[in-house]
N, C-alpha and C positions, 0 to 999 in steps of 0.2 A: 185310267189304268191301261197300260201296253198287256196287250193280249196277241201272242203269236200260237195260233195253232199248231197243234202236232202230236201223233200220235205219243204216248207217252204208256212206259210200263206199269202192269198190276201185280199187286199182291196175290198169289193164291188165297183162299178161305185159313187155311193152317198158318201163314205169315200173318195173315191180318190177326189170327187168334194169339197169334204167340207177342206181337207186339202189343195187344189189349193186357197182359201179364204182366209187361215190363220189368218186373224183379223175380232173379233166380236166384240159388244157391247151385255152386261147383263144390264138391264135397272130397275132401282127402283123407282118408285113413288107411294106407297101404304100409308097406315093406320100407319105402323110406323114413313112416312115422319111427320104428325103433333103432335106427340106424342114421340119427340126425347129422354126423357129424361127419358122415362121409361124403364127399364133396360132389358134385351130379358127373367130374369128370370122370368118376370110377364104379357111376351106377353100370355100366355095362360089366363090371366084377360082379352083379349079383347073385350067382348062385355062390361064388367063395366067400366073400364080403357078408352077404346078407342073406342066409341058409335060412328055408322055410320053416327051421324050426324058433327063428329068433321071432316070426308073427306071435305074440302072446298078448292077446289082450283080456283084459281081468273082468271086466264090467261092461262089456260093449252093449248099445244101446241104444239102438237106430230109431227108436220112438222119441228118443231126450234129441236127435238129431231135428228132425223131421217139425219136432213141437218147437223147435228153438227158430227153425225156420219158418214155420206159420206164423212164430209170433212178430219176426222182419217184419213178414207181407210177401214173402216169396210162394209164386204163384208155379213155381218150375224145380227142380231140382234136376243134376247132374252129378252121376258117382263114378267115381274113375275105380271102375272097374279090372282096369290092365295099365299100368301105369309106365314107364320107359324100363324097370327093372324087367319087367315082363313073368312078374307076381299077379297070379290071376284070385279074383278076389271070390269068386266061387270054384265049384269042383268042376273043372276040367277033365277029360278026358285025354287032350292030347299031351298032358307033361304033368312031372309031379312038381313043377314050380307054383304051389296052388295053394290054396286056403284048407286045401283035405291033408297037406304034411305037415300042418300046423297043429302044434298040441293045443288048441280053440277048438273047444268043444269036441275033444277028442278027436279030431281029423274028420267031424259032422257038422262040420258050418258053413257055411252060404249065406256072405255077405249081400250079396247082391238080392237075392232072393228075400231075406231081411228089409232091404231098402226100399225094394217094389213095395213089400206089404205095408211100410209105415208111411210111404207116398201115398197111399190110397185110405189108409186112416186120418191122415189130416187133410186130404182133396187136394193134393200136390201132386202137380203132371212130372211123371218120371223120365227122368233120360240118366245113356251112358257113357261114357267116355272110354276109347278105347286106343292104345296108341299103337299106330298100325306102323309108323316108322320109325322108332326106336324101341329094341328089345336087350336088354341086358344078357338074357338069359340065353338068346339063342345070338349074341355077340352082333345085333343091327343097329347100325344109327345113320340115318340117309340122309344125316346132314354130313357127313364121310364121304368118300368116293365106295361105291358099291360098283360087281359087276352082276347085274339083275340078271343077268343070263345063265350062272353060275348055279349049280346042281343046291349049293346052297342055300342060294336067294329064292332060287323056285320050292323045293322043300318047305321055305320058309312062308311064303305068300299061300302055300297050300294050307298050311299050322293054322295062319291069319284066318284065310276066308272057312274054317271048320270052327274054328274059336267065334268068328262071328254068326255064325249060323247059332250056333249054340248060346248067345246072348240073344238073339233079337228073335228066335224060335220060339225058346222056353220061358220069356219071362212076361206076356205079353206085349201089348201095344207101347211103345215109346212114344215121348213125344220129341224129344230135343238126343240126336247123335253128335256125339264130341269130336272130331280128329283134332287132335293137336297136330299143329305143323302142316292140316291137309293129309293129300296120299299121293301116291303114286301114281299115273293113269294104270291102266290096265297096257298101253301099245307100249305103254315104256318098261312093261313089266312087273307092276302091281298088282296087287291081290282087286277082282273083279268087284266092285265096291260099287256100283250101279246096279250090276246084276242084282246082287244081295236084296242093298235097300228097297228094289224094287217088288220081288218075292217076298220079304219078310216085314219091312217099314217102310212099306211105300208113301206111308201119311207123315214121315217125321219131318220136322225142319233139320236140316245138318250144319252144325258149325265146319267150316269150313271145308263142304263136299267135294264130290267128285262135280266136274262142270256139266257132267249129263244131266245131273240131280236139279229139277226144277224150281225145290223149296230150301236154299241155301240162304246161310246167315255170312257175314263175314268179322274179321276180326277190326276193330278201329285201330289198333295200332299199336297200342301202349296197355299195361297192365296197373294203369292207376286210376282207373274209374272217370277215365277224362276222353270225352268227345269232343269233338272240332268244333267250334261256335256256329258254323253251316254242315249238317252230317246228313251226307242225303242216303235215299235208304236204293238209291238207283247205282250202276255202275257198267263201264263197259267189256266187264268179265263176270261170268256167272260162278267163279270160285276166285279167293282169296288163299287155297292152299298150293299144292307142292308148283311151284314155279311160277309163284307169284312174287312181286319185285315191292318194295316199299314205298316206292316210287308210284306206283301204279295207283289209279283211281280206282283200282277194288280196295283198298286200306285206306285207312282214315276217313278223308271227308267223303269219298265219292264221287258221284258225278252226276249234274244236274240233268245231262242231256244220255246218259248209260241207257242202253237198250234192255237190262235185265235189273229184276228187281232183287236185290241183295240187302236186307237193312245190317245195318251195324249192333253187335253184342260185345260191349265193356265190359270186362272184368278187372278185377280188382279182388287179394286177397283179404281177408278180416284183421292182418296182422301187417305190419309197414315191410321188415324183411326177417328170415328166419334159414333154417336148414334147407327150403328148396329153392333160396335163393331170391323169391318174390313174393312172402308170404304166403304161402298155397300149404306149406307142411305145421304143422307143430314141432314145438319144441321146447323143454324145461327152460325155466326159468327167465320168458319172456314176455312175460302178462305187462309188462311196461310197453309192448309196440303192439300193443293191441290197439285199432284205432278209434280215440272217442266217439262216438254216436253222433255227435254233433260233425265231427268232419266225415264220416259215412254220409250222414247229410248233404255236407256240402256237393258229395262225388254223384249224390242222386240227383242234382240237380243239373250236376253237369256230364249227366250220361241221359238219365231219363229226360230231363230237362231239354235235350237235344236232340231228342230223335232218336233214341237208342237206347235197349234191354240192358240193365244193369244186373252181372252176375259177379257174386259176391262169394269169395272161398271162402270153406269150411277148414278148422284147424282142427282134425280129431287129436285127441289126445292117446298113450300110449295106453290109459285105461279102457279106451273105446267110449268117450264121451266129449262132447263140444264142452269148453271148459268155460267160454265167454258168451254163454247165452244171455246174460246181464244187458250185455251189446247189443245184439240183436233184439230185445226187446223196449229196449230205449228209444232203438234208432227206429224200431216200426211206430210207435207211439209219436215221434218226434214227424216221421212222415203223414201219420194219418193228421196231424194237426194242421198240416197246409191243407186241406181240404176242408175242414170241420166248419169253416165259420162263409161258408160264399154271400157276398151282397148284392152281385149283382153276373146273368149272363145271359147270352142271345147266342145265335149262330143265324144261319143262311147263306145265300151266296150274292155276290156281289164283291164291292173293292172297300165299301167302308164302313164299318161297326161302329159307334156309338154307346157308351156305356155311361148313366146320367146318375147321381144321389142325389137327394133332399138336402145332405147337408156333406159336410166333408166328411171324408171316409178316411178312417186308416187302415191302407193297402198293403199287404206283405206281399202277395202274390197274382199278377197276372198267368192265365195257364189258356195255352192257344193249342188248338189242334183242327187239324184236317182232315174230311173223311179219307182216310189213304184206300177207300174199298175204292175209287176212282183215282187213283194215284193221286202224286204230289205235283200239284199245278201254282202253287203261289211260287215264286220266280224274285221275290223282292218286298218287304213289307217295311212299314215303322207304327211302332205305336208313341202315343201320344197321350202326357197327360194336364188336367186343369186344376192347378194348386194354388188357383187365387188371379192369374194373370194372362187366361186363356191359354188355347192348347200350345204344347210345347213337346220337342221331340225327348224320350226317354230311353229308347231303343231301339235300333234297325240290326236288321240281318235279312239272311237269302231264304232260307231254307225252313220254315214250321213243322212239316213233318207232323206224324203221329201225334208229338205234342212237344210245346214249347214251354217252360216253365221260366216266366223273367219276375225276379229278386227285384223288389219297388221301396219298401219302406216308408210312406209318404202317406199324407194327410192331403185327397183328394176329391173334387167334386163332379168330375168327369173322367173318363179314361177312353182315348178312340182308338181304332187299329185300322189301317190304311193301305191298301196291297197297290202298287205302284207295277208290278209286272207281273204275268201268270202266262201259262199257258194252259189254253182253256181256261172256261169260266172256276173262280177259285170256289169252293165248298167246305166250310169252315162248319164244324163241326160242334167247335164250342171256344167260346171268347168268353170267360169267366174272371172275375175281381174275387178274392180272397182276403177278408178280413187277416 
């Protein structure tokens, strides 16, 4: 084994906790659930388009939410609390575009407030999503041309960092902060999003933070539950938000040699596509693109699979209820079954594992992982197996990460794994055979 030393980056305690989870639920039931049909170009009409009094939900029921997600295997939840229409999903203070002008529970409801409680009845770490660059209501979207200097955009960043105080003050401890699209920095004229996290959630991991923020996640790239066959969890930018390039080694795979540790979170909606365009929303009469359990499956393998938190949308429905909890309950049964039967596993360190049976084995699943509390040091591996005619190669790649999950199929009497390059001694965690 080629071993080049060099310092390499760590996990904080909170990144390592939050990749130990690996499955979330992002959750949607806002202002666009009743309003499916209007197209995202003209969510910035929301207060004409979509008046706070069309929120009506009949039966809403963040327990049936919550239980639907335990039963995945979601060890995280995220609630888009402020959504681009810039409908706030509790009672705000600073505008009446809010869940208190809604005839829901007579203008005394607090979703959000509902969500913490049922995260903490079924042992689901709460987070929120909040979208700091696109508002419908106060007319922003900063994938436009703004002028941030403008009595307007200032007004507006002031709205922002009082609406987040008032989430991340009042509701307790988060654990996971949403930005979609990133923010703003603060020199370019954003709302102070370091400050903030720092006073109020200093412990959170943040999807796609501010680059002060130590404990960032980043996006892999796509919203189909698919990560790069090499997905490192290192990169040589410590945010993937506002001017970040597709291009760049903070998105997708990463970057083996990145000085900051950023791992990758997959999302993927419950539905193929719908009213907001990527499955993320609900909408009548499309229980046909709901996606089977069995290809949910497949995307956990090649999210989780690879080194990367798979989070999975929620489609509320207009009565305030997950309509395909059927789904989620399949597909966590279908997930806990690659694990249920192990034959055989070791770890340690060194370059080469050994995994030996009495007789042949039928293998569904090898599952490899590295302790990442000492970063990611394998650089190069192949596993290897013996199905009657001594060892033979069955899989190479770069990258293990947190944990590898490779698809075998096969009736075998050995299985080896072989680390051919590392930097630093490699620390394998667990080299497990799966009936």
């Amino acid at each position: 084994m080629v071993i080049t030393m060099r310092k390499i980056p760590l996990p904080t305690p909170r990144q390592e906790e939050w990749a130990d989870l690996e499955l979330g639920v992002i959750i949607h039931h806002c202002m666009e659930t009743y309003h499916p049909d209007i197209p995202i170009s003209q969510w910035k009409c929301s207060p004409d388009r979509m008046p706070a009094e069309s929120f009506a939900p009949t039966d809403e029921n963040t327990d049936q939410w919550l239980e639907a997600a335990s039963k995945l295997g979601a060890k995280y939840a995220v609630f888009v609390a402020n959504h681009v229409t810039g409908f706030s999903m509790w009672p705000t203070r600073e505008n009446s575009y809010s869940i208190a002008s809604s005839p829901y529970k007579d203008g005394g409801a607090d979703v959000v407030a509902d969500f913490i409680s049922s995260c903490k009845k079924y042992g689901i770490r709460p987070g929120l999503y909040y979208s700091t660059g696109c508002n419908g209501y106060y007319g922003i979207n900063d994938s436009e041309k703004q002028d941030y200097m403008s009595k307007k955009y200032r007004d507006y960043v002031a709205m922002v960092e009082r609406q987040l105080v008032e989430l991340w003050e009042n509701y307790g401890e988060l654990f996971e902060l949403w930005f979609d699209g990133g923010v703003i920095p603060k020199e370019l004229g954003g709302p102070d999003i370091p400050r903030l996290i720092e006073t109020y959630q200093p412990n959170a991991v943040c999807f796609q933070g501010p680059s002060e923020h130590t404990q960032n996640l980043r996006w892999v790239g796509n919203e189909r539950g698919l990560a790069p066959i090499d997905c490192w969890s290192t990169s040589n930018r410590n945010t993937c938000g506002f001017g970040g390039d597709e291009e760049d080694d903070v998105v997708g795979i990463g970057n083996p040699d990145g000085e900051y540790w950023i791992p990758a979170e997959t999302d993927m909606g419950n539905r193929r596509q719908n009213a907001f365009g990527g499955g993320w929303g609900w909408a009548k009469n499309e229980e046909s693109l709901v996606y089977p359990p069995e290809e949910l499956l497949a995307r956990y393998i090649t999210s989780v699979g690879r080194n990367s938190n798979l989070l999975i949308g929620m489609c509320i429905s207009q009565r305030g209820h997950f309509e395909d909890s059927w789904q989620f309950e399949r597909f966590g049964e279908l997930v806990a079954d690659i694990y249920k039967s192990p034959a055989a596993t070791t770890r340690g360190s060194g370059d080469e594992y050994v995994l030996r049976f009495d007789d042949f084995e039928p293998i569904r699943h090898i599952v490899l992982k590295e302790d990442i509390h000492y970063g990611e040091r394998v650089r190069e591996f192949t596993v290897e197996i013996d199905d009657g005619g001594g060892f033979k190669p069955c899989f190479y790649a770069h990258c293990i990460g947190h944990k590898r999950i490779i698809e075998l199929g096969a009736n075998v009497s050995a299985v080896r794994l072989k680390l051919s390059k590392a930097v630093d001694t490699p620390i394998i965690k667990e080299f497990t055979c799966y009936r």
